[in-house]
C-alpha positions as CSV (number, residue, x, y, z in Angstrom):
1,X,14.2,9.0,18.1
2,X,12.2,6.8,16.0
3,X,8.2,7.9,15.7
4,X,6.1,5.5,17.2
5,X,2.0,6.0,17.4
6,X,-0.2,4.3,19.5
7,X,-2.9,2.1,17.5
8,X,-6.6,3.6,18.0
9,X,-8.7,0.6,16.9
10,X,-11.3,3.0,16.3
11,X,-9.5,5.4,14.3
12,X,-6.7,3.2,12.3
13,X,-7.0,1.6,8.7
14,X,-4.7,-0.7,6.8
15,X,-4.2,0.4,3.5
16,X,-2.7,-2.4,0.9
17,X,-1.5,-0.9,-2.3
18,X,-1.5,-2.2,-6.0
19,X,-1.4,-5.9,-4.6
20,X,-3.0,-7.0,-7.9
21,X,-2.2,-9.4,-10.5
22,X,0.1,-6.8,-12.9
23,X,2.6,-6.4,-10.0
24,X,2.2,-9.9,-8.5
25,X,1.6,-12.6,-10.8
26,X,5.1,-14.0,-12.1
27,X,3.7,-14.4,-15.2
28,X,2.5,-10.8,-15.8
29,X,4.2,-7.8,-17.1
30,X,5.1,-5.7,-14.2
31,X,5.8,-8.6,-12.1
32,X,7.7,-7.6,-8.4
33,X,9.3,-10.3,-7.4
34,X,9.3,-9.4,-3.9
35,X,5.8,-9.3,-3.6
36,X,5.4,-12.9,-3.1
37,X,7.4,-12.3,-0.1
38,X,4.5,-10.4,1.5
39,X,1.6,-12.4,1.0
40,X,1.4,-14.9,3.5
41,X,1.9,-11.5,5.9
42,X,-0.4,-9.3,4.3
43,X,-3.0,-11.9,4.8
44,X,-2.2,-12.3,8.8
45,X,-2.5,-8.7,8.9
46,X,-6.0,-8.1,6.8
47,X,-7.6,-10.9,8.7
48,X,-6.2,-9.3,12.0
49,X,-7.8,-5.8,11.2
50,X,-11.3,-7.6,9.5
51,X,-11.2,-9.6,13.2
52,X,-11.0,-6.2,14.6
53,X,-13.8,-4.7,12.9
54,X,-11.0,-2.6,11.6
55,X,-11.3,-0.6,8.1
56,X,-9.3,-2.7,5.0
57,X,-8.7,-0.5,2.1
58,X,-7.3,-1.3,-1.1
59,X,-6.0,0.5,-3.5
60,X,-5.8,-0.7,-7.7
61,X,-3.7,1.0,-10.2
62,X,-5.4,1.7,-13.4
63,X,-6.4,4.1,-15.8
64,X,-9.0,4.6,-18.6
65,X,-7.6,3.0,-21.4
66,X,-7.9,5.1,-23.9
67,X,-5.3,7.5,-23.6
68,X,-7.6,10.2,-22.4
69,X,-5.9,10.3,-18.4
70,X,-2.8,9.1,-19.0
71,X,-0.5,12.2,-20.5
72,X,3.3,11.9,-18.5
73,X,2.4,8.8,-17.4
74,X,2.8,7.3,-21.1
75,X,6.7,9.3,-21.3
76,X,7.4,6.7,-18.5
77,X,5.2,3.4,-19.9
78,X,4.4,4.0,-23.7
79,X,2.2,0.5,-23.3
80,X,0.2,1.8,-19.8
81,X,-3.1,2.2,-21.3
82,X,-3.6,-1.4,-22.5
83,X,-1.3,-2.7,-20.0
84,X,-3.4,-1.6,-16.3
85,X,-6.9,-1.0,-18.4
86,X,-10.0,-0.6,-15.9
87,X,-11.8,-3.9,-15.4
88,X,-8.8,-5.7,-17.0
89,X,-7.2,-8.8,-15.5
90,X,-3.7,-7.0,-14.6
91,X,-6.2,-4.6,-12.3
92,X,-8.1,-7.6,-10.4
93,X,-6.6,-8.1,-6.4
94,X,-4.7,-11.3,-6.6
95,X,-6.7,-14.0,-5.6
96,X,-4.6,-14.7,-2.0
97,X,-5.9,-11.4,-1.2
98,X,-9.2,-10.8,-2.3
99,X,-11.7,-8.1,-1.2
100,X,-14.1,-9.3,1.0
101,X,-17.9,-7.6,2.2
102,X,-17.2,-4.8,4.0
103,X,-13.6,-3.7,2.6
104,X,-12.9,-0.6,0.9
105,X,-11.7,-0.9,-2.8
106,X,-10.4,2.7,-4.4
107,X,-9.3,2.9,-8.0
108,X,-6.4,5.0,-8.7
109,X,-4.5,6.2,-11.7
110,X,-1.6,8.0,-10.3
111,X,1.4,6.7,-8.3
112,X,0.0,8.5,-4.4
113,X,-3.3,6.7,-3.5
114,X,-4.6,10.4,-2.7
115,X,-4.1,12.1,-5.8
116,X,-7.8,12.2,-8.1
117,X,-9.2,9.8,-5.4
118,X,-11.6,9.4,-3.0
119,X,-9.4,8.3,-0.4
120,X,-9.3,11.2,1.8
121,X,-13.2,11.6,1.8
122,X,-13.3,7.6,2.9
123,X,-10.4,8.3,5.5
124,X,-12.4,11.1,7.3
125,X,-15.6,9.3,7.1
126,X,-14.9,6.6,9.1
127,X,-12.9,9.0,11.6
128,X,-9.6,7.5,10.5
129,X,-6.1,9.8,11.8
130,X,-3.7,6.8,11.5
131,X,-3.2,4.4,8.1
132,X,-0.9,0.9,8.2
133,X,0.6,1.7,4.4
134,X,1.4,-1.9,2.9
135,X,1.9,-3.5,-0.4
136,X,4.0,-3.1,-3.6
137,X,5.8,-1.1,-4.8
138,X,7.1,0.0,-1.8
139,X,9.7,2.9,-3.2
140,X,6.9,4.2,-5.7
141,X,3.0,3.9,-4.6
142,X,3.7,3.1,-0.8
143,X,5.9,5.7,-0.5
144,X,4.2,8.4,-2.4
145,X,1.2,7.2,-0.6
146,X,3.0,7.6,3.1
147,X,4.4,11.0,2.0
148,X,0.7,12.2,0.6
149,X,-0.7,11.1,4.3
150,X,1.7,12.7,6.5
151,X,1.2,16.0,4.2
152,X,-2.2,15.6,5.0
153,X,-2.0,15.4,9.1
154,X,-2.8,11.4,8.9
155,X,0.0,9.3,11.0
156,X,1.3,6.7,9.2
157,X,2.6,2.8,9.9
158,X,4.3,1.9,7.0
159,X,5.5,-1.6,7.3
160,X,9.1,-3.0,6.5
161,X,7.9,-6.4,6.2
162,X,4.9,-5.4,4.3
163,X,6.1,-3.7,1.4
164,X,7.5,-4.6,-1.8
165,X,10.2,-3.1,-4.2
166,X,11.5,-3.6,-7.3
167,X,14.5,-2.9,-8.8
168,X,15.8,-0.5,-11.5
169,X,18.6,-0.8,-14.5
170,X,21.4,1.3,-15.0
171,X,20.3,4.5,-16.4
172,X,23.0,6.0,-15.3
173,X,23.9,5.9,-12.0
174,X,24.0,2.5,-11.6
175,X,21.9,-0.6,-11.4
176,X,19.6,-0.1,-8.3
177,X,18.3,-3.7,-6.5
178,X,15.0,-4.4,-5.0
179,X,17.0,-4.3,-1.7
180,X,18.7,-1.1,-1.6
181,X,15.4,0.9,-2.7
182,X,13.8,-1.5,-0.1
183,X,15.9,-0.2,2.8
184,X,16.6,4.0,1.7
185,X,12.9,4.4,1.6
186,X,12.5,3.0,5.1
187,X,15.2,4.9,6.4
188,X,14.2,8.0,4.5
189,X,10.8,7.6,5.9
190,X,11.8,6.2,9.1
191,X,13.9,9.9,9.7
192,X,11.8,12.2,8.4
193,X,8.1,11.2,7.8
194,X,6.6,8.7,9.6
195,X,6.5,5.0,11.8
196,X,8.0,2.1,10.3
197,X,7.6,-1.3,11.8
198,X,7.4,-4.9,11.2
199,X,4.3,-6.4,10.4
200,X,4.2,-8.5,13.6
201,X,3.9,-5.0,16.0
202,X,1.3,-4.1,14.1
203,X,-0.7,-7.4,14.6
204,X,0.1,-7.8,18.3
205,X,-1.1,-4.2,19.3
206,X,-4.5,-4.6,17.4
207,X,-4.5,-7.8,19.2
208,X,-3.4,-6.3,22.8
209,X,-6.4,-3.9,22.2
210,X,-8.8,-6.6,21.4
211,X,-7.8,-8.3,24.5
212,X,-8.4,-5.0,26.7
213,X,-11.2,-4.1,25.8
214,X,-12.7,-8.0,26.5
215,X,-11.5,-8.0,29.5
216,X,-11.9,-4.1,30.5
């Protein structure tokens, strides 16, 4: 039986990861092409939950720049620490969805928004047990993201329209599309860690609560 949570409006935040221009700029180096698949939706979806008074929290990928926190993560991307620099332009929220008064912004230099953060802190400080996970890339950051929340007793939304992936080259085992990563994460986390729904569900439950508690 698919896990399905009821939406607290009061207790539930919509965390968007790494939507920022690195990831989702075509002209940029990590480009996902996917990701401009999301945007008009992510934008529904953070308007629906700013409507709703309802915690937005984004989360950038980005590290120091100097070398100095970046260690493994360098095996993996020799070119990381001039590529997602603090304060650089790759780091800056894409202008469709930028930060507005009010939202959460939370700098990370790992793939889970939890790890060397203060995400958890900003979680239980607003009373938060349930997070909508969204954004890119959506087998990496998402995921990790989901997995680190569940770990951590939060429930987790992650959304299949939401989320981005990209895909991998042949190193071995065969080339890898955006697609197929796309759909084993959301059944991997679908059948053993958490909710996954369109973004639409999402939306018309927030707005099913507004509703109620106008005319309640």
């Amino acid at each position: 039986m698919p896990i399905q949570y009821d939406i607290d409006r009061k207790r539930t935040a919509l965390i968007v990861v790494d939507m920022q221009n690195f990831f989702c700029i075509p002209s940029a180096d990590g480009f996902v092409e996917d990701s401009q698949n999301i945007i008009s939706t992510l934008q529904k979806l953070i308007t629906t939950f700013r409507e709703a008074s309802m915690p937005v929290i984004y989360l950038r990928r980005g590290v120091r720049g100097d070398g100095s926190d970046t260690g493994r993560m360098k095996d993996i991307s020799p070119q990381v620490d001039e590529r997602i620099k603090y304060g650089s332009w790759n780091v800056q929220i894409i202008p469709e969805l930028e930060p507005q008064t009010g939202d959460i912004i939370i700098d990370k230099g790992f793939f889970g928004g939890f790890t060397g953060t203060d995400l958890d802190t900003v979680l239980r400080a607003h009373d938060i047990n349930t997070v909508v996970i969204s954004g890119t890339l959506t087998n990496i950051c998402c995921d990790t993201t989901a997995r680190q929340a569940v770990e951590k007793e939060y429930k987790v939304i992650f959304l299949s329209d939401g989320t981005a992936a990209g895909a991998k080259p042949d190193l071995g085992w065969g080339y890898v599309s955006a697609d197929v990563h796309h759909r084993v994460t959301l059944t991997t986390l679908a059948s053993t860690f958490c909710q996954v729904s369109p973004t639409q569900v999402v939306i018309d439950a927030i707005k099913n609560k507004m509703d109620t508690s106008i005319t309640g």
